[in-house]
C-alpha positions as CSV (number, residue, x, y, z in Angstrom):
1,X,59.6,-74.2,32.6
2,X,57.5,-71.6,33.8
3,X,57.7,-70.0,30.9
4,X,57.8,-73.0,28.3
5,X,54.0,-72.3,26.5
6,X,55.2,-68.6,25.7
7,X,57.9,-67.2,24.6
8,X,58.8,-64.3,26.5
9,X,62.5,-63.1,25.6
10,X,63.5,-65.9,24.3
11,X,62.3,-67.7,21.8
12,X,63.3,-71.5,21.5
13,X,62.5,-74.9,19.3
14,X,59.8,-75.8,22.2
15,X,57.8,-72.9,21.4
16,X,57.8,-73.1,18.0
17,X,56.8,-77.6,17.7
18,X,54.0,-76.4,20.3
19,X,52.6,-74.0,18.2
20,X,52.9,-76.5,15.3
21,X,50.8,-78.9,17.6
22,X,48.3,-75.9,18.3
23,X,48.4,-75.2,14.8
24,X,47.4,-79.2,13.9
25,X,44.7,-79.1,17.1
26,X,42.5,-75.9,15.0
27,X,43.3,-77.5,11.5
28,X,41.6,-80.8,13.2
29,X,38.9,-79.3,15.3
30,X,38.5,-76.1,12.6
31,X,38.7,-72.5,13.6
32,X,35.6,-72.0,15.3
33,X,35.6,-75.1,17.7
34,X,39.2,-74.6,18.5
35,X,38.5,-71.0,19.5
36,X,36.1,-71.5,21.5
37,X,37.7,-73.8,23.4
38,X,40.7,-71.5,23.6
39,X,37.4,-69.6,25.5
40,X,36.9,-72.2,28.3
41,X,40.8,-72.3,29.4
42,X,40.4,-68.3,29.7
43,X,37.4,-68.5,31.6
44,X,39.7,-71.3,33.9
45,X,42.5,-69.2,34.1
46,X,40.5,-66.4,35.3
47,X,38.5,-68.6,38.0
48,X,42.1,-69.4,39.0
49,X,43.7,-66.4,39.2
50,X,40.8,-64.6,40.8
51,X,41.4,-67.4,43.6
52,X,45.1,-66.7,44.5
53,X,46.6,-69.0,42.2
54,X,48.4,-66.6,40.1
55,X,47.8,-65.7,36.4
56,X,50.6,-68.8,35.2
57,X,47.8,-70.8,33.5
58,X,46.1,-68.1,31.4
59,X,49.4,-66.4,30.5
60,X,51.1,-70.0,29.5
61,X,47.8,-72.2,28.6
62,X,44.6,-69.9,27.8
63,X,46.9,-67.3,25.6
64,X,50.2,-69.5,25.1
65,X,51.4,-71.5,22.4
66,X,48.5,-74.3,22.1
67,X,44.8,-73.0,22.2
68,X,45.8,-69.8,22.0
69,X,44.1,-67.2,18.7
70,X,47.7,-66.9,17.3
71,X,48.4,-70.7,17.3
72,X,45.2,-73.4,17.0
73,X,43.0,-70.0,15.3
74,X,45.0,-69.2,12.9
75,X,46.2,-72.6,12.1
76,X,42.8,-73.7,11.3
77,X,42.1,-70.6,8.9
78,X,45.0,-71.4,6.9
79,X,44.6,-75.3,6.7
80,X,41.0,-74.4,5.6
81,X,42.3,-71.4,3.3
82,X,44.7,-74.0,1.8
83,X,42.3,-77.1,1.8
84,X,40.0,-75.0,-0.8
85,X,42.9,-74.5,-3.0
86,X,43.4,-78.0,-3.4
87,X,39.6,-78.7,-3.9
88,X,39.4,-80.6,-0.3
89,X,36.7,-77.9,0.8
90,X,34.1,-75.9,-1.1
91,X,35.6,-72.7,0.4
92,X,38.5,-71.3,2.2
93,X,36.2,-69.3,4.5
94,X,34.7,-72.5,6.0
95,X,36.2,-71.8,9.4
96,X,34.2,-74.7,11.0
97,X,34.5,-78.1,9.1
98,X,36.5,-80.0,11.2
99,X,39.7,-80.8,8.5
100,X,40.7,-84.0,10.0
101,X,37.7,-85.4,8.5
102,X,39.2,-84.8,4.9
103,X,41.9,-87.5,6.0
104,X,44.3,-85.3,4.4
105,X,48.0,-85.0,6.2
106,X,48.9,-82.3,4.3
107,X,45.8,-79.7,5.5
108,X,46.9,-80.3,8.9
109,X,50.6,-79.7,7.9
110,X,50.1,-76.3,6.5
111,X,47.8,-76.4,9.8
112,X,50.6,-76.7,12.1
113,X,53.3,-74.8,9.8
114,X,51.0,-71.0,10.4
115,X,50.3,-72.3,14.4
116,X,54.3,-72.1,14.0
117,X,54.0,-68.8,12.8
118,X,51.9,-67.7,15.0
119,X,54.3,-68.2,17.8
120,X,57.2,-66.2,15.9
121,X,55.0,-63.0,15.3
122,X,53.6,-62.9,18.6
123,X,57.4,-63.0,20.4
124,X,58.1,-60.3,17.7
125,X,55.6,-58.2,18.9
126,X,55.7,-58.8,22.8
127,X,59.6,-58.8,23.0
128,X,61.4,-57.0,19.7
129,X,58.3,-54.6,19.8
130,X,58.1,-53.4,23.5
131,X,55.9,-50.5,23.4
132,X,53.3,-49.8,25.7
133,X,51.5,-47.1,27.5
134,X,50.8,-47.1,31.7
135,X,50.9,-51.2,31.6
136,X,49.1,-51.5,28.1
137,X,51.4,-52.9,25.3
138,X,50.9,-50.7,22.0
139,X,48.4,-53.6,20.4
140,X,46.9,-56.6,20.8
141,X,49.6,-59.4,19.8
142,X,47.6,-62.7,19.2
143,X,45.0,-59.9,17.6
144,X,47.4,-58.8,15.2
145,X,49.1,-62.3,14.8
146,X,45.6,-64.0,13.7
147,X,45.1,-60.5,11.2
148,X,48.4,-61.2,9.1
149,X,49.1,-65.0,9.3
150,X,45.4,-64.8,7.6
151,X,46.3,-62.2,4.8
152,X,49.5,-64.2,4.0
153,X,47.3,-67.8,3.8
154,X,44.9,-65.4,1.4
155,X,48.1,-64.0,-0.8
156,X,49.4,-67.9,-0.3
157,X,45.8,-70.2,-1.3
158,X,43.4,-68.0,-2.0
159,X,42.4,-66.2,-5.8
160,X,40.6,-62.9,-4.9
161,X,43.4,-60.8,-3.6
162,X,43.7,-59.2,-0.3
163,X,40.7,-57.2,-0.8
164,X,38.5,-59.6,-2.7
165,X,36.5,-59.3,-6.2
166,X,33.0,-56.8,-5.2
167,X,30.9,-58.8,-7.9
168,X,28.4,-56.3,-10.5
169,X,25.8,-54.5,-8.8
170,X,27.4,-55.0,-4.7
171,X,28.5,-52.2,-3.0
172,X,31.7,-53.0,-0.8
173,X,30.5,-50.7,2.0
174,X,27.4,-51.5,1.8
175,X,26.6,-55.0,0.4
176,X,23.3,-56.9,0.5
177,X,21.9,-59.0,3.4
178,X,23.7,-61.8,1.4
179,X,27.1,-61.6,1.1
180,X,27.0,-59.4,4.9
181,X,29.6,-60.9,7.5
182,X,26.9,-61.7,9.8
183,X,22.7,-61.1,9.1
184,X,21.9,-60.8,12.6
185,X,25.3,-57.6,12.9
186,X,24.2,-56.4,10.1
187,X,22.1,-53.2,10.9
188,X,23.9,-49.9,12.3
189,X,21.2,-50.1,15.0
190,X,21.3,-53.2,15.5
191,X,25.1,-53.5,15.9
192,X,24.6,-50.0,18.1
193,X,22.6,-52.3,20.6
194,X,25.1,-55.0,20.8
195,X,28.1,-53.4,21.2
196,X,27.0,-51.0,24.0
197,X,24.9,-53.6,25.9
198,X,27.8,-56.5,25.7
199,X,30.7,-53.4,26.0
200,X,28.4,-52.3,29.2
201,X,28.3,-56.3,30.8
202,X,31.9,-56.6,30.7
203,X,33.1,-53.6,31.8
204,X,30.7,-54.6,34.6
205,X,32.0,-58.3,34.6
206,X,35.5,-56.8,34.9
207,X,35.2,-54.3,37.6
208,X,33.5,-57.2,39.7
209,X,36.2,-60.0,39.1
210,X,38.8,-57.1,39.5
211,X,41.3,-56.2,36.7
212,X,44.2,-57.9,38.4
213,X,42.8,-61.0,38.5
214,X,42.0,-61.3,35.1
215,X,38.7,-59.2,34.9
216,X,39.8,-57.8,31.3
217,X,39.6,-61.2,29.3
218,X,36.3,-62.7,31.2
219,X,33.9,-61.1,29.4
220,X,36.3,-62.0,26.0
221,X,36.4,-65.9,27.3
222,X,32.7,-65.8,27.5
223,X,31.9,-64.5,24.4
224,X,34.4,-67.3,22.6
225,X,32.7,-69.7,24.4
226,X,29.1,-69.1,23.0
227,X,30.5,-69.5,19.6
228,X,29.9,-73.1,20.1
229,X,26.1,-71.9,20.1
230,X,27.1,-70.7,16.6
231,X,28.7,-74.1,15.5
232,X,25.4,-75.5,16.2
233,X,23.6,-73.4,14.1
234,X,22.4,-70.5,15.9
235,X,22.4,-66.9,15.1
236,X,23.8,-65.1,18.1
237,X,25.7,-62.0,17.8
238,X,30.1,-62.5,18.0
239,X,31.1,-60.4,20.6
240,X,34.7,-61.2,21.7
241,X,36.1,-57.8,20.0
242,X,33.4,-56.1,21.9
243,X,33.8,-57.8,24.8
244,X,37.4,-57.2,25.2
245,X,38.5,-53.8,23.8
246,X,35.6,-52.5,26.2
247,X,37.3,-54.0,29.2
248,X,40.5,-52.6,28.1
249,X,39.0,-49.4,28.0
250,X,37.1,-49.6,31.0
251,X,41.0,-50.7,33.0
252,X,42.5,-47.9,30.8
253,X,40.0,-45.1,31.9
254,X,40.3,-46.0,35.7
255,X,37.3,-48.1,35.9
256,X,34.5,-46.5,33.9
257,X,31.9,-48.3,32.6
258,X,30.7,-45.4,30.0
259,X,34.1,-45.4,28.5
260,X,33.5,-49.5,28.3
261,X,30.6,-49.6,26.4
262,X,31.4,-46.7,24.5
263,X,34.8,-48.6,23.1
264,X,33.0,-51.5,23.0
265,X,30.5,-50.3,20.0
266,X,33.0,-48.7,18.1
267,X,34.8,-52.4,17.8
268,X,31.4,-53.7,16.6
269,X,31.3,-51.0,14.1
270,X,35.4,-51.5,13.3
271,X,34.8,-55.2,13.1
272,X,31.7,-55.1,10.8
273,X,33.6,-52.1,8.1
274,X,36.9,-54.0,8.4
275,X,35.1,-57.3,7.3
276,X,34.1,-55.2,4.5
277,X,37.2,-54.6,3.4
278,X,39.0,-57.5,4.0
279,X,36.4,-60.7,4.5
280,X,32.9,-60.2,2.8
281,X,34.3,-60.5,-0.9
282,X,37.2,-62.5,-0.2
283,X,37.7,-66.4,-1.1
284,X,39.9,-67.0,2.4
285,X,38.8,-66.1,6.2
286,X,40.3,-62.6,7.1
287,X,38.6,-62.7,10.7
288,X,37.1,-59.4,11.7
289,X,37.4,-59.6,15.1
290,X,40.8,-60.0,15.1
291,X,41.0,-56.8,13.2
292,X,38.6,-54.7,15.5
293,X,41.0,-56.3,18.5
294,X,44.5,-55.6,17.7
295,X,43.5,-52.1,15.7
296,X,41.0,-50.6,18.2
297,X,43.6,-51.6,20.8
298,X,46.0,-49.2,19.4
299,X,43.0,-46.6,19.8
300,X,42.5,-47.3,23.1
301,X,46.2,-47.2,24.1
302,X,46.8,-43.7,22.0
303,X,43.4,-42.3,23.5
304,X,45.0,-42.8,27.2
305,X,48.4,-41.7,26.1
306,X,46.8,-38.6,24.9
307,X,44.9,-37.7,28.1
308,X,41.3,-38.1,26.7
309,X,40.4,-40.9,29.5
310,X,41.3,-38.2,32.0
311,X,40.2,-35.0,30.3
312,X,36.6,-36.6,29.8
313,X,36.0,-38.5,32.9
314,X,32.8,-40.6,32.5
315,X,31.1,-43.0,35.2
């Protein structure tokens, strides 16, 4: 049992019907919601582990087969990618209607049938893909999962492409104010600021809580937490790419909180250029976090691999 939420050399039929339930949970709740409540059972997990109780609820309940990004996240994207193809929803990017409200079975089926998939891609990456450097696997696997269980719900429901359609007169790299992922990330200053200053507070946030105890995902289950602020309406900054790849490098680097804030601006820049490419013209939600995550982790991991952490040392 203690490994029943994720499946970790084995993968079974238990796995897969919870990540079909995960899967129905974001298509009911929508993306969003059911992200950031994936945020609250980090931040639980954490406040466990960092009190002795071991690291068995955020590996199996925070990150496992239910609330975790690759399951209830990317469920929810593709019910709502698939609910605009059949006219339920004015758009497939809508990541924060709740679907159960279109009394539709069928939304919550496809819901449930990419939580599914979610589970199978991430055991594919964590067991038949085992790479790693000095305890770091090669990539982010729920980062990854969420990236390509969206492009196949795009190439599935949606009509743009994979890229999407640049309409007359837009620039793809760099659009109007309009069609931008986010008006308040929009700037290269401003998205400077963020990502050094929130890439800075969790590097600090994990060095306190210790990296062992859960200290690299803290400052990530904060920053999916305040995306209910966003559901309400208001226009914070999203910062859980930032958040986390600067931790990662901050445990990678030996503790340095330069190194931390330095990562954690280029995954605002990576996130903001890879939506882009992949979400800003598009008719389906490619998420851009999720691409800054699972990409800029492969960064991180080469850059130690390499010897850079070591070769420039930083505070």
């Amino acid at each position: 049992m203690e490994h029943l939420l994720i499946p970790m050399g084995d993968i079974g039929i238990c796995h897969l019907l919870l990540g079909f339930a995960g899967g129905v949970l974001g298509a009911c709740f929508a993306a969003l919601p059911a992200f950031a409540i994936c945020g609250i059972f980090v931040l639980m997990g954490v406040a466990l582990t960092f009190t002795g109780a071991g690291s068995l609820f955020l590996d199996n309940i925070a990150f496992g087969c239910i609330v975790g990004p690759q399951t209830a996240f990317a469920g929810g994207v593709a019910a709502a990618a698939y609910a605009a193809s059949r006219k339920y929803l004015d758009t497939g990017r809508d990541v924060c209607t709740a679907l159960s409200g279109l009394n539709k079975p069928d939304v919550l089926l496809v819901g449930g049938l990419f939580g599914s998939l979610g589970v199978a891609l991430v055991w594919v990456f964590q067991t038949l893909l085992p790479f790693g450097w000095n305890g770091f696997h090669w990539t982010d696997s729920p980062g990854l999962t969420v990236f390509i269980s969206a492009i196949i719900a795009r190439l599935m429901f949606g009509k743009t492409g994979l890229l999407g359609k640049v309409p007359q007169g837009e620039n793809r790299w760099q659009p109007s104010i309009e069609n931008s992922w986010l008006p308040q990330m929009f700037s290269g200053f401003q998205i400077l600021v963020i990502g050094l200053s929130f890439g800075f507070l969790s590097s600090c946030l994990a060095l306190i809580v210790g990296f062992d105890n859960g200290g690299i995902v803290v400052g990530f289950g904060l920053s999916a937490v305040t995306l209910f602020l966003m559901q309400a309406g208001f226009n914070i900054p999203v910062t859980h790419h930032i958040t986390l790849i600067a931790a990662g490098a901050c445990a990678a680097s030996g503790g340095s909180l330069l190194w931390g804030a330095i990562f954690g601006a280029l995954a605002a820049f990576v996130g903001e250029y890879e939506g882009r490419l992949f979400l800003i013209f598009g008719d389906t939600h490619i998420d851009p976090p999720a691409m800054a995550i699972w990409s800029m982790w492969i960064v991180l991991v080469l850059s130690g691999s390499a010897g850079i952490f070591s070769a420039i040392p930083l505070p």
